[in-house]
PDB file of N, CA, C and O in Angstrom:
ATOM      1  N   UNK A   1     -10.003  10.496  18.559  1.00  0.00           N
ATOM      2  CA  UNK A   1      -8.554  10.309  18.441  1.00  0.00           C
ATOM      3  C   UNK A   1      -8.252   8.982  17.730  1.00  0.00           C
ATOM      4  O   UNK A   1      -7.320   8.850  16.937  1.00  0.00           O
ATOM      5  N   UNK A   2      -9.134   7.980  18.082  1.00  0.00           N
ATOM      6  CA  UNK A   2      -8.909   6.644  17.555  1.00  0.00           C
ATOM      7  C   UNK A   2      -9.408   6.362  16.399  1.00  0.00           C
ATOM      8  O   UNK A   2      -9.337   5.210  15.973  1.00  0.00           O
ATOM      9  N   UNK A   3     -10.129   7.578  15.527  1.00  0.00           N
ATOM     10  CA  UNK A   3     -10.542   7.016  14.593  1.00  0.00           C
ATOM     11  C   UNK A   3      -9.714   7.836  13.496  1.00  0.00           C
ATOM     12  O   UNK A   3      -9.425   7.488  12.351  1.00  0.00           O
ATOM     13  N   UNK A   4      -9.413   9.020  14.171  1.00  0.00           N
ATOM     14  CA  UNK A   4      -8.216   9.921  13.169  1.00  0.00           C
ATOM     15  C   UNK A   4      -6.712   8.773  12.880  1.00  0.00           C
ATOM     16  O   UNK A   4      -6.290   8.429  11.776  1.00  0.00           O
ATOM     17  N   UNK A   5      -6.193   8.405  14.132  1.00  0.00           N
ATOM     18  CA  UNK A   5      -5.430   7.501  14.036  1.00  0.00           C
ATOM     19  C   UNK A   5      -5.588   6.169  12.867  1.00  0.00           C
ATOM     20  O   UNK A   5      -4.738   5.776  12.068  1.00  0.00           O
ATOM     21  N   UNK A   6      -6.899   5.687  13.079  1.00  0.00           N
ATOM     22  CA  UNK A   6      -7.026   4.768  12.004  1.00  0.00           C
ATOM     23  C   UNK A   6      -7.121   5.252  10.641  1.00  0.00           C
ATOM     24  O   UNK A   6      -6.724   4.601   9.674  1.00  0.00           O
ATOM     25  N   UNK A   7      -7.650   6.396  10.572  1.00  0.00           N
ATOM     26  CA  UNK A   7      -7.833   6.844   9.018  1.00  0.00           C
ATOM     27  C   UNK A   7      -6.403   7.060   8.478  1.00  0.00           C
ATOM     28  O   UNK A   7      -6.104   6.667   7.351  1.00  0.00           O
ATOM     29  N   UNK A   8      -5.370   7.791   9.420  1.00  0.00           N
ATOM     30  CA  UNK A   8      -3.699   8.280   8.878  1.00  0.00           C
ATOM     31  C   UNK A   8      -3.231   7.035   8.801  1.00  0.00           C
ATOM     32  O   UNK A   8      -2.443   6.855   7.873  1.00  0.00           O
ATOM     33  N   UNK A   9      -3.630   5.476   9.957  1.00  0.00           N
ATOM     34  CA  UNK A   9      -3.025   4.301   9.338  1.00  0.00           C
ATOM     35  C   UNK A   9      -3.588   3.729   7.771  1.00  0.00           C
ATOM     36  O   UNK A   9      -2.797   3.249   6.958  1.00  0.00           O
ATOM     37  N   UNK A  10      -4.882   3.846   7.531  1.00  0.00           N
ATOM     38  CA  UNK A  10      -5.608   3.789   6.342  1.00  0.00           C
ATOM     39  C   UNK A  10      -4.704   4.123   5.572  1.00  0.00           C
ATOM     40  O   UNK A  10      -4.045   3.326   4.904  1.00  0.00           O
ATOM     41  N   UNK A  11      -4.608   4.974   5.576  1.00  0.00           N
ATOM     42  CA  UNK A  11      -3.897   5.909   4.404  1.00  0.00           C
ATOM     43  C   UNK A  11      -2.286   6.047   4.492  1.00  0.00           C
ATOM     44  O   UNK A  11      -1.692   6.856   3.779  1.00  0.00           O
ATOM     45  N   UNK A  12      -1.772   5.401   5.200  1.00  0.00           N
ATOM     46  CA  UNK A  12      -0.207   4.847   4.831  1.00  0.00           C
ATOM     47  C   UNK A  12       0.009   3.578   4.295  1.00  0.00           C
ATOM     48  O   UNK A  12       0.850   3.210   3.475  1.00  0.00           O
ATOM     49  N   UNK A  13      -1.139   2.772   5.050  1.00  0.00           N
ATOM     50  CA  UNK A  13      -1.808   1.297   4.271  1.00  0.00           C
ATOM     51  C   UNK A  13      -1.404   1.486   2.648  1.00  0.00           C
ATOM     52  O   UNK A  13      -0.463   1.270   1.885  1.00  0.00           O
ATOM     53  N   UNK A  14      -2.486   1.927   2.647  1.00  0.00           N
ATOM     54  CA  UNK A  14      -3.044   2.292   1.115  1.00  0.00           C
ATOM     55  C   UNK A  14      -1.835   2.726   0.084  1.00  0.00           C
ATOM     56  O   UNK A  14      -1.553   2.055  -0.908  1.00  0.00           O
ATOM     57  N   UNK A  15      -1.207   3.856   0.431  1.00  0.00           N
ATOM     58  CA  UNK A  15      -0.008   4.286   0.292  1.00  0.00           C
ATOM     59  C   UNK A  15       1.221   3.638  -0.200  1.00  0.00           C
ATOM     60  O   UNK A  15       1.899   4.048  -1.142  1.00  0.00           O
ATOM     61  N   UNK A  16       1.485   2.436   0.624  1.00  0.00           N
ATOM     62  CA  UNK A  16       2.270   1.736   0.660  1.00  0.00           C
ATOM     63  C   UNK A  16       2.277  -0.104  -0.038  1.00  0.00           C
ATOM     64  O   UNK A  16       3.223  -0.878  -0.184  1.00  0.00           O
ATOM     65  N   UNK A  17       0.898  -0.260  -0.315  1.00  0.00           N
ATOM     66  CA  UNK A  17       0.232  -0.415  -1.185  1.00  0.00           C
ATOM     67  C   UNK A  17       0.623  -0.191  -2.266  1.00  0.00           C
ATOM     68  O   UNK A  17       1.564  -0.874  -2.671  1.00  0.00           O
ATOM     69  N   UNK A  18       0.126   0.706  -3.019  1.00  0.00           N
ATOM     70  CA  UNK A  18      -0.175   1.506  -4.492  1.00  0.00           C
ATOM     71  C   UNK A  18       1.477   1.180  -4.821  1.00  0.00           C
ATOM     72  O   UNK A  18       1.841   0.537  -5.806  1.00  0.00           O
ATOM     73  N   UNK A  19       2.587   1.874  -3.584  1.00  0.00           N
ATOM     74  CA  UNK A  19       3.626   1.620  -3.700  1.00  0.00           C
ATOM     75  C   UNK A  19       4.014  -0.251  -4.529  1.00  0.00           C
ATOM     76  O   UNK A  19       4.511  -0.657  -5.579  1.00  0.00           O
ATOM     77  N   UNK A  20       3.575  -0.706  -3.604  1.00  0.00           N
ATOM     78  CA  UNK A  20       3.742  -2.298  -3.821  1.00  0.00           C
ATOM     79  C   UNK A  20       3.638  -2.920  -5.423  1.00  0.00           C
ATOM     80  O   UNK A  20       4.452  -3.622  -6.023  1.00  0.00           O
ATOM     81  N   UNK A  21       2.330  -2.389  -5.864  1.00  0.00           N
ATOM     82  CA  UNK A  21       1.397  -2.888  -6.901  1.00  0.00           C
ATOM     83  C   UNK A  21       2.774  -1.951  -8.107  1.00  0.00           C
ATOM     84  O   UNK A  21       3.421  -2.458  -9.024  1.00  0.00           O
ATOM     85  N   UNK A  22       2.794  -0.805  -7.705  1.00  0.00           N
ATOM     86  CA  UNK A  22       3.597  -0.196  -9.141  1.00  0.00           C
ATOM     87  C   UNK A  22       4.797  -1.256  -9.371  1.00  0.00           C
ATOM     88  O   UNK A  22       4.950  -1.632 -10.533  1.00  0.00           O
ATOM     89  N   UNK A  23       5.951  -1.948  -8.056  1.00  0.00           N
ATOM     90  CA  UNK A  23       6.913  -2.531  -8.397  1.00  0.00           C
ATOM     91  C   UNK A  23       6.685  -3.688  -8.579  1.00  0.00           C
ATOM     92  O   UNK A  23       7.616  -4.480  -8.725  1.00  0.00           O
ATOM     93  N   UNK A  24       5.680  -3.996  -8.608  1.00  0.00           N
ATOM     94  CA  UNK A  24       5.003  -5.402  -8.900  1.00  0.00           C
ATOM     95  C   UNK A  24       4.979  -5.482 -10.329  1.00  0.00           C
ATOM     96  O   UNK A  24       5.135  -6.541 -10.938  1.00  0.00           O
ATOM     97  N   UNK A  25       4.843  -4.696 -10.709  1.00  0.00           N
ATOM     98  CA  UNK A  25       4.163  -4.376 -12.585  1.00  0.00           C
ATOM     99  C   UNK A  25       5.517  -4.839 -13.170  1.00  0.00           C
ATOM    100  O   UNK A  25       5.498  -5.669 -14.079  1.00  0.00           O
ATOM    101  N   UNK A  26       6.429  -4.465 -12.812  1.00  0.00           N
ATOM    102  CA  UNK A  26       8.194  -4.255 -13.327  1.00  0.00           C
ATOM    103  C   UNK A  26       8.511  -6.015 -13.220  1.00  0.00           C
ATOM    104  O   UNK A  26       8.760  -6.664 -14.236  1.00  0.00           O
ATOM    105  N   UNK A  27       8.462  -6.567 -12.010  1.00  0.00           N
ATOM    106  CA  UNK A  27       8.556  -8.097 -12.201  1.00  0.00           C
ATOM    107  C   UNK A  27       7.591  -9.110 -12.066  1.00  0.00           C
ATOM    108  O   UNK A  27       7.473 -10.055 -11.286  1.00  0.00           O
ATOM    109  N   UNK A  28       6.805  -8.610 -13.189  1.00  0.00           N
ATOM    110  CA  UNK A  28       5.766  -9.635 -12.547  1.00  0.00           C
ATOM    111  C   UNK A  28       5.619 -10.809 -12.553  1.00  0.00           C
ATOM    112  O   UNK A  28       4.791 -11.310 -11.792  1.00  0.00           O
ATOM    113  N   UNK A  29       6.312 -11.523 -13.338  1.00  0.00           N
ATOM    114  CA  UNK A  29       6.903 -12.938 -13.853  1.00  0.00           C
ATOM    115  C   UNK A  29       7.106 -13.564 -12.270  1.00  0.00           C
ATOM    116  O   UNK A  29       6.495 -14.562 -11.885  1.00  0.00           O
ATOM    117  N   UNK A  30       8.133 -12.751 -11.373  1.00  0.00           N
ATOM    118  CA  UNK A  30       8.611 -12.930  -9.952  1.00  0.00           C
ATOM    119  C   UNK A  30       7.587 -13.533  -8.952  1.00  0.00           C
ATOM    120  O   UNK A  30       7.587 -14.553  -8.262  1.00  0.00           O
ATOM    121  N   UNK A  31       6.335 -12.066  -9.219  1.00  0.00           N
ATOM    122  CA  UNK A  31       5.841 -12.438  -7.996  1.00  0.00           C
ATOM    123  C   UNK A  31       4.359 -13.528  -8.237  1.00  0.00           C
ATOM    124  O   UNK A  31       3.709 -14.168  -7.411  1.00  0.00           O
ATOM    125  N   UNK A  32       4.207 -13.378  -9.770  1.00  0.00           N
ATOM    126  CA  UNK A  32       3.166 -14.466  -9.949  1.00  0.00           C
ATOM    127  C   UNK A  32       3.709 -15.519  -9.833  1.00  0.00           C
ATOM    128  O   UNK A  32       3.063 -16.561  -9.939  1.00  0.00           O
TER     129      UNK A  32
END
């Protein structure tokens, strides 16, 4: 149970992430 749990957090991680990095690209001047 605890490791299914960690893998679906993994993978909203990750997710949310990838999310991050794309709006990062748009200002990047900002966040460097």
């Amino acid at each position: 149970m605890y490791e299914v749990n960690l893998e679906r957090a993994m993978n909203y991680w990750m997710d949310l992430l990838d999310d991050y990095t794309n709006i990062a690209k748009i200002p990047n001047d900002f966040f460097l």
